[in-house]
C-alpha positions as CSV (number, residue, x, y, z in Angstrom):
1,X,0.0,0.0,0.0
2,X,2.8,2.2,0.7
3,X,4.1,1.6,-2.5
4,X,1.7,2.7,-4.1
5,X,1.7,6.1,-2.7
6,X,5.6,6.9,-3.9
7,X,7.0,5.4,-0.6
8,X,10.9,4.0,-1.9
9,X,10.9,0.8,-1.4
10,X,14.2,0.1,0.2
11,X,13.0,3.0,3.3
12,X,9.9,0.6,3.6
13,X,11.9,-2.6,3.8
14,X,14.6,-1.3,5.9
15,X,11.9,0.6,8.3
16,X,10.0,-2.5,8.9
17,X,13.3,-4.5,9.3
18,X,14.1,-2.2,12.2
19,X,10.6,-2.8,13.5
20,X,10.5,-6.3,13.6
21,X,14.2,-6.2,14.9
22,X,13.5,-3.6,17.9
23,X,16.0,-1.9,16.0
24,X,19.1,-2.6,18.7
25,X,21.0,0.4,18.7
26,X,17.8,2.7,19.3
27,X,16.8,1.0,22.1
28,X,20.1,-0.2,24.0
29,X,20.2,2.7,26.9
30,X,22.3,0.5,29.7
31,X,25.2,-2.0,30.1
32,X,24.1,-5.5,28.7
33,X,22.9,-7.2,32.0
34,X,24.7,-11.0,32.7
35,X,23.4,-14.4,32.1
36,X,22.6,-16.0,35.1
37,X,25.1,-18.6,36.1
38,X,23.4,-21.8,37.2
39,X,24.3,-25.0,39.3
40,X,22.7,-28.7,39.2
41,X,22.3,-31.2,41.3
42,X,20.8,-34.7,40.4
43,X,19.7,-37.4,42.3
44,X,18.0,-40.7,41.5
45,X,14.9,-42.4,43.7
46,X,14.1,-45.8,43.7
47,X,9.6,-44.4,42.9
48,X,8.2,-41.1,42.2
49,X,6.1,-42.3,45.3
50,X,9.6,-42.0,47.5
51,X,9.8,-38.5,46.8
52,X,7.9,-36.7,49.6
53,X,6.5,-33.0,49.9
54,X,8.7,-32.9,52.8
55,X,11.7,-33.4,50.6
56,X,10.8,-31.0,48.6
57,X,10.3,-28.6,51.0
58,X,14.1,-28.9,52.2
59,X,15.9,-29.0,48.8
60,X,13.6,-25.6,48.2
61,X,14.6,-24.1,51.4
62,X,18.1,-24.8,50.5
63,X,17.2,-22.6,47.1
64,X,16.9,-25.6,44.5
65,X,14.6,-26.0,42.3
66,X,13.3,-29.5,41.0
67,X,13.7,-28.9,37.4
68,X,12.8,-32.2,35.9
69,X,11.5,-35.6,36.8
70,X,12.6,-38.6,34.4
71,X,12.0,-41.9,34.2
72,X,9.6,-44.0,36.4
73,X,11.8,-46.8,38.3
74,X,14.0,-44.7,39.0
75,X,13.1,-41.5,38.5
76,X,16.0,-39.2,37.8
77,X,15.5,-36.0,39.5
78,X,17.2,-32.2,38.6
79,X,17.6,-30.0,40.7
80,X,18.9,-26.5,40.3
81,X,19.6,-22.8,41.7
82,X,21.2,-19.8,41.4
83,X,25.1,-20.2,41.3
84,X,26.0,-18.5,44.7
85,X,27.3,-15.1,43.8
86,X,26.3,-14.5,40.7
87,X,23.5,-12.4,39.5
């Protein structure tokens, strides 16, 4: 449509580029902020039904997360947290 009204062509595509892209170097206005660093910790139970809310409840208090369940018998379990000192 824009075309059609004596809009160039390349100024459309590039404007619409920039769009879609956030156009980076408009928008960048502090330091580029750090991945978080991460840490794991996995542990195998005999049955899901071994694993208790209790359990939980400690390895959360200690500031891991369960962060995937595999398997049935056993059951592979993945913890993780916030690497200590990083941000």
């Amino acid at each position: 449509m824009l075309l059609h009204l004596g809009t160039d062509r390349d100024q459309v595509r590039t404007a619409v580029i920039s769009a879609l892209a956030g156009d980076q170097s408009r928008r960048r206005t502090s330091a580029p902020t750090r991945q978080p660093a991460w840490e794991y910790r996995v542990t195998t139970i005999a049955t899901a039904s071994a694993l208790s809310a209790d359990a939980l409840d400690q390895q959360g208090a200690d500031g891991w997360e369960l962060a995937a369940a595999i398997g049935s018998e056993p059951v592979t379990l993945v913890f993780k947290r916030l690497r200590r000192g990083s941000a």
